[in-house]
N, C-alpha and C positions, 0 to 999 in steps of 0.2 A: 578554394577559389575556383571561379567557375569560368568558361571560356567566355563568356559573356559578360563579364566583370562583378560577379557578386559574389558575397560566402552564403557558402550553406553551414548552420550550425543545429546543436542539438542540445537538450538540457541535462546535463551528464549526471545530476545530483538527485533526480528525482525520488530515487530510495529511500532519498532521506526525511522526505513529506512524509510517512508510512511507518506506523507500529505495530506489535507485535508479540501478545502477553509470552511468558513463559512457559504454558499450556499449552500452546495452539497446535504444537507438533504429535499432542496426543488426538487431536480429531481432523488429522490431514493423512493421504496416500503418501507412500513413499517417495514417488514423484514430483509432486509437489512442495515436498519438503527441500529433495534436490533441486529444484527450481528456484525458490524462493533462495535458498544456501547462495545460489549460485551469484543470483541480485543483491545479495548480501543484508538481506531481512531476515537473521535467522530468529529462532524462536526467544523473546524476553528482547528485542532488539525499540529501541525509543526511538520517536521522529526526533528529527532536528528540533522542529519549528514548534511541538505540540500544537499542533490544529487539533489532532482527536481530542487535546481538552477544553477545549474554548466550549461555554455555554453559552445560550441560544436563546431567541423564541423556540418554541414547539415547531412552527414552520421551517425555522431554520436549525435544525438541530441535525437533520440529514447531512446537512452541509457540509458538518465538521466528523459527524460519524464514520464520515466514507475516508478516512482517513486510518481508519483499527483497520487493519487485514487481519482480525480473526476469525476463523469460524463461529458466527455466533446465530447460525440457523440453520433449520432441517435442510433445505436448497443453495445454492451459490448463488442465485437469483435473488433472495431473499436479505442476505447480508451483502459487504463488500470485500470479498476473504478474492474476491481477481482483480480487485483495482490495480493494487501493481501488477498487471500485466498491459494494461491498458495504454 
């Protein structure tokens, strides 16, 4: 509650949009593994909602992909292995 009279709030469940093969922890830094651990996406971990499975146009196929946090490219750029950070 805020001096001004409003609430501030935040979306405390977001981890749960995001999955996470059983593999992933063999092409990540140790770092990141602790990271992720810590958000509580460990490795073999299902979204709530499955969005990564929902199928698509080809257009929209992104849409729903950004949803895998695996590494599934030579760059991080390239895949969406930082979305939960975002």
């Amino acid at each position: 509650y805020t001096p001004w009279g409003t609430y501030l709030t935040t979306e405390e469940n977001f981890i749960g949009y995001f999955q996470r093969s059983s593999s992933d922890d063999l092409k990540r830094q140790p770092h990141e593994i602790i990271a992720l651990n810590r958000y509580g996406l460990k490795a073999g971990s299902s979204s709530r909602y499955g969005w990564e499975t929902a199928i698509g146009q080809i257009e929209a196929q992104d849409l729903y992909s950004r949803w895998n946090a695996d590494v599934n490219a030579a760059q991080a750029a390239q895949d969406y292995r930082n979305s939960p950070n975002t």
